[in-house]
PADO-696609 format. One record per residue: x, y, z of N, C-alpha, C, O in turn; residue in one letter. Coordinates in nm, 3 decimals. Example, Ala and Ser with C-alpha at 12.3 -4.5 7.8 and 13.67 -1.06 7.14 Angstrom:
% PADO-696609
n.c1,n.c2,n.c3,ca.c1,ca.c2,ca.c3,c.c1,c.c2,c.c3,o.c1,o.c2,o.c3,residu
1.319,-0.569,0.780,1.230,-0.450,0.780,1.320,-0.330,0.780,1.424,-0.332,0.846,A $
1.285,-0.225,0.708,1.367,-0.106,0.714,1.290,0.003,0.787,1.341,0.114,0.804,S $
//
This chain:
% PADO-696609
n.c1,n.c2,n.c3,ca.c1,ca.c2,ca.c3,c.c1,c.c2,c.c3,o.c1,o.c2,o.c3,residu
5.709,11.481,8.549,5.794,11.399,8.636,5.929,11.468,8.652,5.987,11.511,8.552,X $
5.979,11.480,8.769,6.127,11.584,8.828,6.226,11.453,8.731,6.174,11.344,8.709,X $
6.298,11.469,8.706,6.454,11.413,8.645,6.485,11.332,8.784,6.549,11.235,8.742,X $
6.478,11.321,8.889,6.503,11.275,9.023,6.419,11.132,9.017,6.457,11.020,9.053,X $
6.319,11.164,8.973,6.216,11.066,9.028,6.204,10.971,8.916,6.162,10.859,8.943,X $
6.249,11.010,8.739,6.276,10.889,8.659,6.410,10.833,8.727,6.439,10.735,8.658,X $
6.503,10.846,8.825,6.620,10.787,8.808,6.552,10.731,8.967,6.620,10.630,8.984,X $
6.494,10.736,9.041,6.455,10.626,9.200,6.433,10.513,9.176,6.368,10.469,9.082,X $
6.497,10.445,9.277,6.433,10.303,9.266,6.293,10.316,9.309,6.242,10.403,9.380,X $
6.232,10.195,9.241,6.089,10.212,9.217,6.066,10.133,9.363,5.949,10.156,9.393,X $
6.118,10.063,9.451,6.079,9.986,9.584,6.091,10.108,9.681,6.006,10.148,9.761,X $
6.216,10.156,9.655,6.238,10.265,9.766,6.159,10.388,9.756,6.092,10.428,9.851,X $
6.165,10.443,9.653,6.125,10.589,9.570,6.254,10.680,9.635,6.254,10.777,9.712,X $
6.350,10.613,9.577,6.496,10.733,9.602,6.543,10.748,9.763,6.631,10.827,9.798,X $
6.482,10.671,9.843,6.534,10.675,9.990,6.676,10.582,10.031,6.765,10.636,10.097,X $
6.690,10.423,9.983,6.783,10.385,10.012,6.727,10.291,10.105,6.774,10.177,10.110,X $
6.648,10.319,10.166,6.633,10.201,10.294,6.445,10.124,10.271,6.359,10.193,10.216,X $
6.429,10.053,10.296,6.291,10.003,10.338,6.259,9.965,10.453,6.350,9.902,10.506,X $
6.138,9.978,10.538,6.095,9.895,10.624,6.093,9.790,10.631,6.061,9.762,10.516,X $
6.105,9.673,10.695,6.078,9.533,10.662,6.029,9.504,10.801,6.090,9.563,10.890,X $
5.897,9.396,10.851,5.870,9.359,10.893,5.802,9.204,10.839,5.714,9.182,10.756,X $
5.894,9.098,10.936,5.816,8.919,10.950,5.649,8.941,10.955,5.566,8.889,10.879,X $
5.631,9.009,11.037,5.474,9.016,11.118,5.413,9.051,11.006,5.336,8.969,10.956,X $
5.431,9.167,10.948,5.361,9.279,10.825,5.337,9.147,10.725,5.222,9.107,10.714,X $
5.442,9.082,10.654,5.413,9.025,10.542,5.355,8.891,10.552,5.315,8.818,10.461,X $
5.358,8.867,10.705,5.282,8.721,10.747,5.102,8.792,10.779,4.993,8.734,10.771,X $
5.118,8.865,10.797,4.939,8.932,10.824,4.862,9.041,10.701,4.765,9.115,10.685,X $
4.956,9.001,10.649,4.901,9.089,10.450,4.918,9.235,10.483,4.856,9.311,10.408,X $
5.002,9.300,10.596,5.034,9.425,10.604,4.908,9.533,10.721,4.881,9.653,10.726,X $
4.861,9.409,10.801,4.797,9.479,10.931,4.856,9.519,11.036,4.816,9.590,11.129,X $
4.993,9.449,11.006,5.079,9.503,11.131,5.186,9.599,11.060,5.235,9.607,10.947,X $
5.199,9.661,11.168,5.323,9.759,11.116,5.307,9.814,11.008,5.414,9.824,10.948,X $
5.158,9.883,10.916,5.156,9.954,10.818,5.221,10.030,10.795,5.285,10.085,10.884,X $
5.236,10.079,10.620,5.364,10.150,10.640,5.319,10.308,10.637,5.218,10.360,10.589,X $
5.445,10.371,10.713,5.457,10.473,10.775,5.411,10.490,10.921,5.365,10.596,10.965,X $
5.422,10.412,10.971,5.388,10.399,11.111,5.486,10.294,11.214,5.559,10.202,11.176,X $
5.466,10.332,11.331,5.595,10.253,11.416,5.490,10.223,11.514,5.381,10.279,11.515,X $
5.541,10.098,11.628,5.473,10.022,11.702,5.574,10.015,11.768,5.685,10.025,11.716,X $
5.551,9.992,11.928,5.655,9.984,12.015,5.681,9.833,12.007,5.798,9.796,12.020,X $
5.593,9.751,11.989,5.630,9.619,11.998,5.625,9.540,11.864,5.589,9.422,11.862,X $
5.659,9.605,11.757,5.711,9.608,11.643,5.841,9.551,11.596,5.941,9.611,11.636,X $
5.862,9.433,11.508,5.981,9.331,11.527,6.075,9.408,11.399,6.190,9.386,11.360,X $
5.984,9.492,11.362,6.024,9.554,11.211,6.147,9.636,11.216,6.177,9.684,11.325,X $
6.220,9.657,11.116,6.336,9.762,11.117,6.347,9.854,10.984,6.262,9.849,10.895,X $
6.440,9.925,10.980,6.469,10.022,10.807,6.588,9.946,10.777,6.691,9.939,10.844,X $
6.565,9.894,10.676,6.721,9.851,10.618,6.780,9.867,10.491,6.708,9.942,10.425,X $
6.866,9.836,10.436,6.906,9.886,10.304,6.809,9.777,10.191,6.776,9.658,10.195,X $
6.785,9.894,10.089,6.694,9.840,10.039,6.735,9.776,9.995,6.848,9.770,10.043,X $
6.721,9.667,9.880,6.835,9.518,9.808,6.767,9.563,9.666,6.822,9.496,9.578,X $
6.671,9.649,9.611,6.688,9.671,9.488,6.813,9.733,9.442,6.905,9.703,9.367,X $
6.782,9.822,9.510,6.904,9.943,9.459,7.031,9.921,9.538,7.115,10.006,9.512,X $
7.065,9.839,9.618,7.192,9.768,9.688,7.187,9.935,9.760,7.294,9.996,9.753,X $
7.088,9.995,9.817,7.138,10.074,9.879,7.117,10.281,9.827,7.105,10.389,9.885,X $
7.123,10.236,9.714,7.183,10.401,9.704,7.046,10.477,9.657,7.049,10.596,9.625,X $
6.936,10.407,9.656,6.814,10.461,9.628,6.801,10.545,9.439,6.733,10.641,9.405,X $
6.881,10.471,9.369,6.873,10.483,9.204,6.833,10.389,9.198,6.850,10.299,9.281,X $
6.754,10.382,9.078,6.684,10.292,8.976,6.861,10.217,8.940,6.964,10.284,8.950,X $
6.854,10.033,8.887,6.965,10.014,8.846,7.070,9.989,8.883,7.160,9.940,8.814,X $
7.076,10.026,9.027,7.198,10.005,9.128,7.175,9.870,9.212,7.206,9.855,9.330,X $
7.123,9.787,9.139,7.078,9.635,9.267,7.247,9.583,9.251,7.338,9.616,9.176,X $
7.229,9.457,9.397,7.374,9.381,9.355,7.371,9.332,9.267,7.261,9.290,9.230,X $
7.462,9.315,9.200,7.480,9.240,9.070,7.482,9.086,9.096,7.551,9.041,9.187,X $
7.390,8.989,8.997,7.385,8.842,8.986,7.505,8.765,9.069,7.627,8.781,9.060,X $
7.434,8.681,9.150,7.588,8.559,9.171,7.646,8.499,9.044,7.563,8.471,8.958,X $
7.740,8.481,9.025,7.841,8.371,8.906,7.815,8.272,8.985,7.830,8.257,9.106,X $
7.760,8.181,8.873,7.751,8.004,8.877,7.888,7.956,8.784,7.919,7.984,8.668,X $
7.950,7.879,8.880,8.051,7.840,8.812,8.029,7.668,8.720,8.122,7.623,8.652,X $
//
């Protein structure tokens, strides 16, 4: 295993962003499989929310405070 790849987030694998598609996770992932694009595709890349972004293992946002 590269030293790179123990420190990725395990959702992203070190990219930072994910796909997300409504359609994909309402049809168990027939639409919009991943690695593939569709013109009429509701899906986008966005920052991933494990890693708040920076594609490390460990970097999620940190908990809300309940007051």
């Amino acid at each position: 295993m590269s030293e790179f790849r123990k420190f990725a987030c395990p959702r992203c694998l070190g990219a930072g962003k994910v796909f997300e598609c409504e359609k994909q996770v309402a049809s168990k992932g027939s639409c919009c499989p991943s690695g593939t694009l569709h013109d009429n595709c509701p899906g986008q890349r966005i920052s991933c929310h494990a890693c708040n972004g920076t594609g490390l293992r460990g970097y999620g946002a940190p908990p809300l405070l309940q007051d």
